[in-house]
N, C-alpha and C positions, 0 to 999 in steps of 0.2 A: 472423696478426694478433693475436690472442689471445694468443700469447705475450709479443710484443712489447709489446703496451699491459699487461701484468700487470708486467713488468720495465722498464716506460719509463723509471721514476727512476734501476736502475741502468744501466743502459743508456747513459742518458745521462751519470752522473757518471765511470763507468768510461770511456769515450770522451776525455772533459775529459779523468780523469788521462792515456791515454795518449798523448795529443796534449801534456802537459804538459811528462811526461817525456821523449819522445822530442825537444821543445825543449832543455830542461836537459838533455840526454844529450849534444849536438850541443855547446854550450856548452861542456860538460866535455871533449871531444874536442881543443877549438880551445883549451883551457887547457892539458890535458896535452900537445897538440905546436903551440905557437906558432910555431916555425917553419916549420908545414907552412900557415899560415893565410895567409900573402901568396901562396902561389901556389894555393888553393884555390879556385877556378871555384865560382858560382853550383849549376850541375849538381850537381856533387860534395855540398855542402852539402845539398843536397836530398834527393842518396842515400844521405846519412848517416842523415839526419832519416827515410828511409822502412824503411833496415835497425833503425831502433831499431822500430818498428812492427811489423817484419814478427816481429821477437822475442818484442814482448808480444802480438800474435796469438797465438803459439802459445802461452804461460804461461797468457794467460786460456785458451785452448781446453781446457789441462788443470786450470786450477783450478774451470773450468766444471765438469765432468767431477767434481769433490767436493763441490761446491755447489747444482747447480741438474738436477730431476729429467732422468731419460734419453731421457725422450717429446719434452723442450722446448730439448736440449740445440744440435740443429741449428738450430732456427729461433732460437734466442738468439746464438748468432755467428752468422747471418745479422742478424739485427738490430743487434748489433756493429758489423756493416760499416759498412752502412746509418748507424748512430749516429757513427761518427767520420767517414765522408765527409758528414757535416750539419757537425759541427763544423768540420771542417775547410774547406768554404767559407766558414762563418762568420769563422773565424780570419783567411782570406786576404783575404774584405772590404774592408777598414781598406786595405789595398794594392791591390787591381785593381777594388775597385768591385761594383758589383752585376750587372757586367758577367763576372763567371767562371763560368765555363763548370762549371756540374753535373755532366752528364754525363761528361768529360773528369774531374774529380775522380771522381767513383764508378766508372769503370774503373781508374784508377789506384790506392785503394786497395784494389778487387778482385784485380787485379794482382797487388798487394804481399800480397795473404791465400792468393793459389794460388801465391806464393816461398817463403812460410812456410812451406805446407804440405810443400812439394816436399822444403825444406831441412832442416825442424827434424822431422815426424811419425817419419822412419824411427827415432827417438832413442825408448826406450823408457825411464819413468822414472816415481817416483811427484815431482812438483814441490816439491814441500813435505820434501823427506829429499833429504838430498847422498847424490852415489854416484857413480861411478866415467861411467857414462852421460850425467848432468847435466852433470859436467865437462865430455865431451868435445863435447855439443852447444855450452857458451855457450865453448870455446875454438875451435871455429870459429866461431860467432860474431865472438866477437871480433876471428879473425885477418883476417875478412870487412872489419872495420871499415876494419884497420890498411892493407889494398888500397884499398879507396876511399879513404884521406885519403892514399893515396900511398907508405906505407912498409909494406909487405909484410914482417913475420916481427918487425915493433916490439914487444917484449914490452910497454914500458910504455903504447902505444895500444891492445891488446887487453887487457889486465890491466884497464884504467879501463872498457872498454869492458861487460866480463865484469860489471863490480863494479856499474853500472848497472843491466843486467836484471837482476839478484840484488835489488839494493835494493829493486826495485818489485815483486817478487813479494807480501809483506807487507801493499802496499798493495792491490793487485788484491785478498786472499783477503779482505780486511777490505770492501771493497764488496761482492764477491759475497756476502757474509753479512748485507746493510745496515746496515752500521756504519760509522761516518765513517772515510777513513783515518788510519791513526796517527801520532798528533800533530799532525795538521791540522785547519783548521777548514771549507777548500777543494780540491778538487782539481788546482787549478795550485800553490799551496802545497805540496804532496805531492809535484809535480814538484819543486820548489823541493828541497825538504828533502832530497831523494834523491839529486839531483846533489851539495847540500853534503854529503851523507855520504859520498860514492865518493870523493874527491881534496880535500884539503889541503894548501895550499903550505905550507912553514915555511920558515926561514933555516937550518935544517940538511937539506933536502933535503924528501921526498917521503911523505906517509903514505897507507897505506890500510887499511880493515879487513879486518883477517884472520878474525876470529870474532866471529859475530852470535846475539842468544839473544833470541826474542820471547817473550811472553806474552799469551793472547788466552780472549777469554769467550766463551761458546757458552750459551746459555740459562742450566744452573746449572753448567756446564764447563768447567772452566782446564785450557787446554793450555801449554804450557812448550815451547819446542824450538828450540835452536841450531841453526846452520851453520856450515862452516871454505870460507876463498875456494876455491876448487878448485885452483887453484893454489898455496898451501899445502899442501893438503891431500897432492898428491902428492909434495912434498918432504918429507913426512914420512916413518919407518921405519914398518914393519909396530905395533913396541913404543912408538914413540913416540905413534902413531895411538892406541893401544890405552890408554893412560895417559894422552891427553890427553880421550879419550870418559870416562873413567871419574870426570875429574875434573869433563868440564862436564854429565855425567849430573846428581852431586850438587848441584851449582851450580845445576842448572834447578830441581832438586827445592827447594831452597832458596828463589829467586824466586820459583819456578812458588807454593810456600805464602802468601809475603808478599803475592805481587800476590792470589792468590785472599782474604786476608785484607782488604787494603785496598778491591778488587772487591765484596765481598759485606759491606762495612761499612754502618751507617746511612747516613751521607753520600754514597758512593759508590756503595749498590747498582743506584742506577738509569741510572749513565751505560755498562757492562759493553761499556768500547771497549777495542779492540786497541790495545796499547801494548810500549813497550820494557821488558823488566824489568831 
């Protein structure tokens, strides 16, 4: 109890976000394969909506794990739990009334936190560094997605799928540290922002990002540090990998100076949020 009432705030914002995102994740789904959406069952939708959940279960369980001591670490995702199945009867509300069933929600997204663990713990990784690991967990993931929405081995439903939990890692490490997430002023915003950044239509086809480079403040501490989609990553050659680290190494270093420059300015030194550089 103790834990939980010392962590209530985040607790409760990081619930918001991922109740946010696994909305706008769902979204993005139904954008990336519109044709899969007229014959898409109510059901289905829902187990889309609870595989983005079971995902950022495990992301927080390891960002937990860099952020928040070892003693408090179990009863704070238990409190987790607890905190998205509040929100999440709140959410359904507006629709079934004050009439939904509690209980039935807090087995369900208990549920969905002993799937998570079953499916994503065997995957050993540091969350915050790509590797060869990360990949393979969020490409099952993804491939997870592209079965529920019906199309089984869709590169481009698992790619959008992949680029989703990726996005929101950044978000999650920036709560656990109590800093707003980045570039938001809310946490349904941060869902928001996170689906526009996974998929963009254009008139010439389809984009996504390949290479993402954050920058973030720690009391007097800038950190700098990219990622490459995982699935880029292993179209790359050994020399290719090796020359393209070498170049976003100096890149960070570059950023990583300016934002600690801007960060640590009169005007700026007291806002020290996680941001894009």
């Amino acid at each position: 109890m103790t834990t939980t009432h010392e962590y209530k705030d985040r607790l409760s914002q990081l619930a918001e976000l991922m109740l946010a995102v696994a909305g706008e994740s769902v979204a993005m789904m139904k954008k990336t394969a519109p044709d899969r959406v007229l014959t898409l069952k109510r059901q289905n939708e829902w187990g889309l909506y609870l595989e983005f959940l079971k995902i950022q279960f495990n992301l927080a369980d390891r960002l937990v794990a860099l952020h928040i001591p070892i003693k408090d670490h179990m009863d704070f995702m238990n409190g987790l739990e607890d905190a998205v199945a509040h929100q999440l009867r709140k959410a359904l509300e507006p629709a079934f009334g004050s009439n939904t069933d509690q209980m039935e929600i807090a087995l369900t997204i208990g549920t969905a936190v002993a799937e998570s663990r079953r499916l994503y713990e065997p995957y050993t990784f540091l969350v915050t560094e790509e590797s060869k690991t990360k990949g393979e967990m969020f490409r099952e993931f993804g491939d997870k997605i592209a079965e529920v929405l019906g199309a089984p081995g869709d590169s481009r439903i698992s790619s959008a799928a992949t680029l989703c939990a990726d996005a929101v890692i950044p978000a999650i490490d920036a709560v656990l540290q109590g800093q707003t997430p980045p570039d938001t002023a809310t946490a349904t915003s941060t869902g928001a922002s996170a689906g526009e950044a996974i998929e963009r239509k254009t008139a010439t086809g389809q984009d996504i990002k390949l290479i993402s480079m954050m920058s973030s403040v720690s009391g007097e501490t800038v950190e700098t540090r990219w990622g490459l989609h995982p699935r880029f990553r292993e179209d790359l050659t050994p020399d290719e990998l090796q020359q393209l680290t070498k170049l976003l190494n100096r890149v960070a270093k570059i950023a990583g100076e300016r934002y600690a420059a801007v960060a640590f300015s009169e005007d700026w030194a007291s806002w020290h949020k996680a941001g894009n550089a």
